[in-house]
C-alpha positions as CSV (number, residue, x, y, z in Angstrom):
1,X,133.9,76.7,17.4
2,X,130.0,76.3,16.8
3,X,130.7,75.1,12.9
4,X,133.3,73.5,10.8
5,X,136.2,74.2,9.2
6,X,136.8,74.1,4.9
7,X,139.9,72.8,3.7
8,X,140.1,73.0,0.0
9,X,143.1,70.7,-0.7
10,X,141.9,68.4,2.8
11,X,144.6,65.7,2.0
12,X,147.4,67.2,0.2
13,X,150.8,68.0,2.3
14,X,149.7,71.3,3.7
15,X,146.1,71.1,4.0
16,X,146.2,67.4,5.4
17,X,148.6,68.8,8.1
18,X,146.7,71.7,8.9
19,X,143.8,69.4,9.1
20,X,145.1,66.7,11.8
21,X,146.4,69.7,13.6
22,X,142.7,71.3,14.1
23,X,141.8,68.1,14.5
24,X,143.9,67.5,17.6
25,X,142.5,70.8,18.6
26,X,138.8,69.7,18.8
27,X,137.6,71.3,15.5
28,X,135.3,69.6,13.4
29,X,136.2,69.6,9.7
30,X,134.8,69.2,5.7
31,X,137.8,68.3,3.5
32,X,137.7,69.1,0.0
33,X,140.0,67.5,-3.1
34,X,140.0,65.2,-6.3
35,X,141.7,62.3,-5.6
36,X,139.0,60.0,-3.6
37,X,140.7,57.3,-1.9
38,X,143.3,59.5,0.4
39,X,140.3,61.9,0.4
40,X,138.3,59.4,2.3
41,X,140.9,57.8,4.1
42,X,142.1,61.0,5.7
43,X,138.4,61.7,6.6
44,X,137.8,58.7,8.1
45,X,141.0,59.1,10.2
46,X,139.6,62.4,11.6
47,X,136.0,61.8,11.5
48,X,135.6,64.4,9.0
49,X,133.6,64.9,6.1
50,X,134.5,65.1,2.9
51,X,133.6,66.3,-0.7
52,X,135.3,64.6,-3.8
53,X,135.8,67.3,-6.6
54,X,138.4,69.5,-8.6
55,X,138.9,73.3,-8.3
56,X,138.5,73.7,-11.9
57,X,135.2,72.8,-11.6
58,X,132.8,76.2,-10.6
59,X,130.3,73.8,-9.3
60,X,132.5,72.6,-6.9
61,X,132.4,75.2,-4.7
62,X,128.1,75.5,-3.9
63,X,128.3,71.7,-3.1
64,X,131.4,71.9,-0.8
65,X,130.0,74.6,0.9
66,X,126.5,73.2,1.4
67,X,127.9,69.8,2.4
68,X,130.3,71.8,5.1
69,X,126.8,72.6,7.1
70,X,125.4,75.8,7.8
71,X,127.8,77.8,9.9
72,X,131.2,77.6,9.0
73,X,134.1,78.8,11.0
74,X,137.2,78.8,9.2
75,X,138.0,78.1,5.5
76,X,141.8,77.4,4.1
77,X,142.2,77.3,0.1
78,X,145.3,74.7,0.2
79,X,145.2,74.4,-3.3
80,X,148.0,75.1,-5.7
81,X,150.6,75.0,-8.5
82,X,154.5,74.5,-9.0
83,X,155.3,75.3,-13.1
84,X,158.8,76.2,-13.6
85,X,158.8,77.2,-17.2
86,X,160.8,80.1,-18.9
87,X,158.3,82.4,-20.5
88,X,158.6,81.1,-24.1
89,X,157.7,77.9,-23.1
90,X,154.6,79.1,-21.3
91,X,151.6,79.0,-23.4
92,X,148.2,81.1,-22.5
93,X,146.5,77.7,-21.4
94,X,149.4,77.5,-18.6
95,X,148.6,80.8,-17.5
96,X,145.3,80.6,-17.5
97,X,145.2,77.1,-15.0
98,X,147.4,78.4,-13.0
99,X,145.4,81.7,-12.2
100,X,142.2,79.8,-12.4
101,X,143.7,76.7,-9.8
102,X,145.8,79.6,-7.4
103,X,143.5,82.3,-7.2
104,X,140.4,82.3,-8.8
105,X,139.4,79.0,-7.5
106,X,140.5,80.8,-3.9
107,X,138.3,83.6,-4.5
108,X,134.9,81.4,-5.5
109,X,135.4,79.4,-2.2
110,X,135.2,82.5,-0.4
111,X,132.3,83.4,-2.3
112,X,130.7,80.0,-1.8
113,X,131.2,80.1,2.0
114,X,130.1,83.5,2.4
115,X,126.7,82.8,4.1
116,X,127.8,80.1,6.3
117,X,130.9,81.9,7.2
118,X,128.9,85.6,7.9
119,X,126.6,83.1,10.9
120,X,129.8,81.7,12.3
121,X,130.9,83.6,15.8
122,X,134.5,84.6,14.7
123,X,135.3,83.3,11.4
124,X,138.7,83.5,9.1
125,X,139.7,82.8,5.9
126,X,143.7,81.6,5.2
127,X,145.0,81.5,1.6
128,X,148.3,81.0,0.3
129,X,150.8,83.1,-2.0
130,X,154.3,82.7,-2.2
131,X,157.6,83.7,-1.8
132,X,157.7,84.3,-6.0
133,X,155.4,86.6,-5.4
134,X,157.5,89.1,-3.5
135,X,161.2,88.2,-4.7
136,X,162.0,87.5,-8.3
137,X,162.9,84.3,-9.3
138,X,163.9,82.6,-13.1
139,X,161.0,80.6,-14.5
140,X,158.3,81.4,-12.1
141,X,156.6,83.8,-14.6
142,X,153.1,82.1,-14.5
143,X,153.1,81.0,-10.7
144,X,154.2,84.4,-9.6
145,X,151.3,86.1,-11.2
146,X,148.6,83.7,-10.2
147,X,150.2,84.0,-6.6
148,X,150.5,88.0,-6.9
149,X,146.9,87.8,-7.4
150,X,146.2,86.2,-4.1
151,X,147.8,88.7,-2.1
152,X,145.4,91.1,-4.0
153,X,143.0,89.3,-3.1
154,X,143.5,88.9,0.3
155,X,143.5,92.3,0.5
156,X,140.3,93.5,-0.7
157,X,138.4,90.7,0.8
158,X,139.9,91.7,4.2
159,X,138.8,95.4,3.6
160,X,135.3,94.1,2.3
161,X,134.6,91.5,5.1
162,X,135.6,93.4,7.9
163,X,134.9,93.4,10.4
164,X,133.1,89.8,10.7
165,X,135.8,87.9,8.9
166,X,139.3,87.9,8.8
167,X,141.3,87.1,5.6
168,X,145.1,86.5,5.8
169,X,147.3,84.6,3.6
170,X,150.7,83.0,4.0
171,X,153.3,83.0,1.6
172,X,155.8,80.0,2.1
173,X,159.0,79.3,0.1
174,X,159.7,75.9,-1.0
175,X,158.1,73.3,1.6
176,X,158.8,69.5,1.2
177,X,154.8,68.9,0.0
178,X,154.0,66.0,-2.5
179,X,153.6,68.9,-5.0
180,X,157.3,69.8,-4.9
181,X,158.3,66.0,-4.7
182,X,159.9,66.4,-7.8
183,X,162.1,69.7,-7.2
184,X,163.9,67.9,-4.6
185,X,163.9,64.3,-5.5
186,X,167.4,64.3,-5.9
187,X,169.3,65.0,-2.4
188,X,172.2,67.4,-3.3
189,X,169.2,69.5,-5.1
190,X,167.8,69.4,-1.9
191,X,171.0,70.4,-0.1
192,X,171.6,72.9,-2.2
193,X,167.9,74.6,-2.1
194,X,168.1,74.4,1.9
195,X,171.3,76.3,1.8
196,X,169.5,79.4,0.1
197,X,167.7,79.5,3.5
198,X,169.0,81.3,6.5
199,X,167.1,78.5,8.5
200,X,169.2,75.8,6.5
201,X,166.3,73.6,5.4
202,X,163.2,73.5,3.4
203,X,160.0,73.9,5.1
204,X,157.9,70.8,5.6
205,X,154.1,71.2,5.8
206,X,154.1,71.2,9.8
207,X,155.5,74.4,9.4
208,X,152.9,76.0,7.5
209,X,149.6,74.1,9.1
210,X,151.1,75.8,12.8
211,X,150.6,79.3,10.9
212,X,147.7,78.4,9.5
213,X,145.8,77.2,12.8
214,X,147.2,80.0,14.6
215,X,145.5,82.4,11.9
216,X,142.4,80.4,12.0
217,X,142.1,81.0,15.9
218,X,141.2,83.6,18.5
219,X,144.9,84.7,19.4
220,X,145.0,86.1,15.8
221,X,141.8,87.8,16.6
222,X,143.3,91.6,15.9
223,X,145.1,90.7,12.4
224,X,143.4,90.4,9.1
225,X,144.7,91.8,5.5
226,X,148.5,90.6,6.1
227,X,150.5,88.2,4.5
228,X,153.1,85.9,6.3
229,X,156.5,84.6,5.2
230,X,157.1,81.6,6.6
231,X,160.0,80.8,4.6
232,X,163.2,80.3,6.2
233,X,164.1,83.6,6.5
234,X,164.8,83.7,3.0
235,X,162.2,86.6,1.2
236,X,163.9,88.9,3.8
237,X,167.9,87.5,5.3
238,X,170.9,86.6,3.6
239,X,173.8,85.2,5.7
240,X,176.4,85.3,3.2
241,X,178.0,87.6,1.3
């Protein structure tokens, strides 16, 4: 690849994975997220750059995007929200972060990267929904939405862009990330959640970054607009009665 690759979320579980993978495939990177010191440290470790800023933030995007270079091949939006609330405990400020962090701030990193992305040779874009956003599940009113939205928008922007750059998503159930540290602290919640999968365990972010660099590469050169499970099997099997 003639440019580097944009990884909103550079040094969280997913997006640090994804990176050291395309890492130890010879791509050169620009990670993006708020917390500087594992920002930098991660960088440093794969002799990337980095940009230091929150999602939240609409200037973000402009400077992340100019500090990536020019051409950029590939952007991932690993950037995201677990709240588990029933809906009377949800207030409009919950919905509205989670929308603006899931899929808003997805769709203004797209629209950042746009010119460095339209010079790249064979550029793709890889966002994330969810397994809430398909199957129903108790308490997942806000994340379910702001996740919906994604797959909406991975849709139009794959119909827009096309056919210079591809847009997929993936839509994981829960993976063992730093975010979801607190769903499974406790190990016979983590037992038990693992058993809901056909597969018999939670994902771990290895999982996801292999879809992800798959996406981002030439062998998925003929699929754009889709959205992959990889989730254990469990948006689509059930193994007991």
């Amino acid at each position: 690849m003639s440019g580097k690759i944009l990884i909103y979320g550079g040094s969280g579980g997913i997006g640090a994975a994804t990176a050291r993978r395309l890492h130890a495939q010879g791509h050169a990177l620009h990670l993006v997220a708020r917390r500087e010191a594992p920002l930098a440290a991660l960088a440093a470790e794969l002799d990337a750059g980095f940009t230091v800023g929150d999602v939240t933030d609409p200037a973000l995007f402009a400077r992340a995007s100019a500090d990536a270079g020019d051409t950029i091949e590939g952007l991932v939006y690993a950037v995201g929200t677990i709240r588990l609330r029933s809906l009377q405990r949800l207030s409009e400020v919950d919905f509205i972060d989670d929308f603006r962090i899931n899929a808003l701030g997805a769709a203004l990193a797209v629209q950042a990267a746009l010119p460095a992305l339209k010079k790249a040779g064979a550029p793709a874009v890889v966002l994330y929904s969810s397994i809430a956003a398909r199957q129903g599940f108790a308490l997942h009113a806000s994340i379910g939405m702001a996740k919906g939205a994604i797959e909406g928008l991975v849709l139009s922007l794959a119909a827009e862009l096309a056919p210079k750059i591809r847009v997929n998503a993936i839509a994981p159930s829960l993976t063992q990330t730093p975010l979801a540290a607190g769903l499974v602290a406790s190990e016979q919640v983590a037992t038990a959640l693992a058993g809901l999968h056909a597969l018999q365990r939670l994902g771990t972010p290895e999982d996801i970054a292999a879809t992800t660099t798959f996406l981002l590469g030439p062998e998925a050169g003929w699929i754009s607009g889709q959205i992959f499970g990889v989730d254990g099997g469990r948006s689509t099997l059930r193994t007991k009665g």
